[in-house]
Kinemage of the C-alpha trace (Angstrom):
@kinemage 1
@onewidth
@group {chain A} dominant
@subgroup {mainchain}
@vectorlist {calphas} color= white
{ca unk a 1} P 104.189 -50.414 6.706
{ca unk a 2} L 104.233 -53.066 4.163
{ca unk a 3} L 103.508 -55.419 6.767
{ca unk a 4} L 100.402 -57.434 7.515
{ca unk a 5} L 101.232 -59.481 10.410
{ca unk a 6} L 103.608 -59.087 13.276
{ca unk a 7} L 105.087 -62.030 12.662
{ca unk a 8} L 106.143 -60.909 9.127
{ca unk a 9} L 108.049 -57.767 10.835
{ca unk a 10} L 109.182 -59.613 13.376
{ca unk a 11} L 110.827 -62.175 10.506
{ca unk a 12} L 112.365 -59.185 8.668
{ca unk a 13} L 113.770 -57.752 11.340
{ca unk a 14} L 115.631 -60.808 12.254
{ca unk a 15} L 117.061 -61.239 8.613
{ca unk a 16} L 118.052 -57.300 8.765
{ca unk a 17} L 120.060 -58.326 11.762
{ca unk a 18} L 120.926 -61.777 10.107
{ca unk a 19} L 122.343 -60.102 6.900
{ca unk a 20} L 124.280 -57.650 9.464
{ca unk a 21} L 126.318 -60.667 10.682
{ca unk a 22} L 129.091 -63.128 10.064
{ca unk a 23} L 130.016 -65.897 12.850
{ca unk a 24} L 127.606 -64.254 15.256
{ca unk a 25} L 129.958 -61.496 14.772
{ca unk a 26} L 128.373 -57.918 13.407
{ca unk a 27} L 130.567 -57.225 10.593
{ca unk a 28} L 127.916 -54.397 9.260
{ca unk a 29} L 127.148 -51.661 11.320
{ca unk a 30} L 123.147 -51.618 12.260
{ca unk a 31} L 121.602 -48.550 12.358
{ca unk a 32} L 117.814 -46.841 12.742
{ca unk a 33} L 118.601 -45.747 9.136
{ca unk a 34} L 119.645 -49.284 7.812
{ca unk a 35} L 116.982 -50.917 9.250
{ca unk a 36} L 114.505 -48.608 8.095
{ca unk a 37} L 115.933 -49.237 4.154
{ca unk a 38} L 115.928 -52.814 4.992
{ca unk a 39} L 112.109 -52.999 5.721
{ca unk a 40} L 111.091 -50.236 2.862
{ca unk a 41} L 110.735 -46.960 5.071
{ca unk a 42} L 112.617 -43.995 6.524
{ca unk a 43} L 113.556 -43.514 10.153
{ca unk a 44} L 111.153 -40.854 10.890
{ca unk a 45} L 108.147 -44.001 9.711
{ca unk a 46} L 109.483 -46.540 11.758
{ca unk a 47} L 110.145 -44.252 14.773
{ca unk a 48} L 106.390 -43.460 14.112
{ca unk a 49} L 105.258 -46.411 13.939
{ca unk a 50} L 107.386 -48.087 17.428
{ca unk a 51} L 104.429 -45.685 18.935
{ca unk a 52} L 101.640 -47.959 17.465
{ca unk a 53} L 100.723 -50.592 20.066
{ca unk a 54} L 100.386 -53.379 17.133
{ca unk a 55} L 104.117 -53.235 16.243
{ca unk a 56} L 105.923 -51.336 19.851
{ca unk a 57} L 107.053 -54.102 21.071
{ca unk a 58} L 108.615 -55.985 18.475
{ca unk a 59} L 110.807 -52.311 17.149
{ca unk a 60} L 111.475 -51.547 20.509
{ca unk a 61} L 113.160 -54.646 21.007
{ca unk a 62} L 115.126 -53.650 17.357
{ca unk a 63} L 115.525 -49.952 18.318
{ca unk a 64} L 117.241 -52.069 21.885
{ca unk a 65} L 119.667 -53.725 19.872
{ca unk a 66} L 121.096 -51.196 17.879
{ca unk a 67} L 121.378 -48.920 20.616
{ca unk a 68} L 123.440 -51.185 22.468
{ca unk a 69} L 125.415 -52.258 19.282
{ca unk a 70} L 125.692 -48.103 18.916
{ca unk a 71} L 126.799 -47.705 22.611
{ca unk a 72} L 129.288 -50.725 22.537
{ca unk a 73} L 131.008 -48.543 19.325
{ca unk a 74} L 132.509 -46.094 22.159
{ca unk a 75} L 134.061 -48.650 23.814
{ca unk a 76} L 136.167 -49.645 20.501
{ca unk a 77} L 138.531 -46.521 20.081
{ca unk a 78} L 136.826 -45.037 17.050
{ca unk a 79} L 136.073 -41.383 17.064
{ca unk a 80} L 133.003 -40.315 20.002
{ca unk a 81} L 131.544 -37.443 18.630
{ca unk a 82} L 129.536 -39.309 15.762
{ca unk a 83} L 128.217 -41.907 18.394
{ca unk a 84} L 127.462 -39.717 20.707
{ca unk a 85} L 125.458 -37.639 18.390
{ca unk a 86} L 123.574 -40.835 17.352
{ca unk a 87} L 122.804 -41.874 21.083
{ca unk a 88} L 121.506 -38.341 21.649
{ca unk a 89} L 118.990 -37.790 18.515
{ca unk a 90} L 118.135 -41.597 17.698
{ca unk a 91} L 117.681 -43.001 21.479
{ca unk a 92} L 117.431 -39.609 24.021
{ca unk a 93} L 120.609 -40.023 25.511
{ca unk a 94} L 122.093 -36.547 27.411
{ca unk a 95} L 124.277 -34.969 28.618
{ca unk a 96} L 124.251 -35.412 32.926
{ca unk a 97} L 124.722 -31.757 32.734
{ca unk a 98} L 121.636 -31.579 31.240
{ca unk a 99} L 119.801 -34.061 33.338
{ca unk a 100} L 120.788 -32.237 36.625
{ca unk a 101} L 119.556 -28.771 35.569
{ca unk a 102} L 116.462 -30.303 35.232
{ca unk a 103} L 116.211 -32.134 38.540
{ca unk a 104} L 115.172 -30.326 41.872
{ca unk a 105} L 118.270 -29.835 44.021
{ca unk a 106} L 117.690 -31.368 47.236
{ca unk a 107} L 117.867 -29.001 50.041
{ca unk a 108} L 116.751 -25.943 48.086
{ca unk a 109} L 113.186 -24.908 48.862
{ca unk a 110} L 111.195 -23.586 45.926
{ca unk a 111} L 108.748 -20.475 46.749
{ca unk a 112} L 105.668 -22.408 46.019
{ca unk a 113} L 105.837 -24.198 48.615
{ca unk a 114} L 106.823 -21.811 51.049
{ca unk a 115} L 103.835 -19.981 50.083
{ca unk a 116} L 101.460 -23.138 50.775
């Protein structure tokens, strides 16, 4: 990153969402992708570096925003499909259907522990 202080990303971050913004209104969608243009990267760098313990917090709290900006969009009567596909690959959202094939289904013993 081109970044040499927290504080610095921190302040770019803020005029990224700034420049987003009329009224306290968002009048520019904000996106991963935007963002990452915004402070000189891609989306695959700046996903890497919200792992980095230096800078997590602060593009966590970015990564926060947009998802709920994102989320907000499906309330709004524009088209699903594109959000959803954003919520899924950007910030791990799935399907339930998905979610409950992975979860044990109470009641059902499994034959490992049967064998125990």
């Amino acid at each position: 990153m081109k970044f040499k202080t927290r504080a610095e990303l921190n302040k770019k971050i803020e005029k990224y969402f700034g420049s987003r913004m009329e009224d306290g209104e968002i009048v520019k969608p904000v996106t991963l992708s935007s963002l990452a243009v915004h402070l000189g990267c891609d989306r695959r760098t700046l996903c890497s570096y919200s792992k980095k313990e230096k800078y997590y917090d602060i593009i966590t709290a970015a990564k926060a925003r947009i998802e709920a900006y994102v989320e907000e969009q499906l309330f709004n009567g524009k088209a699903a499909t594109g959000i959803i596909f954003n919520l899924k690959c950007n910030f791990r959202w799935s399907d339930g259907t998905e979610e409950a094939v992975n979860e044990k289904t109470p009641g059902i013993v499994e034959i490992a522990e049967v064998i125990e």
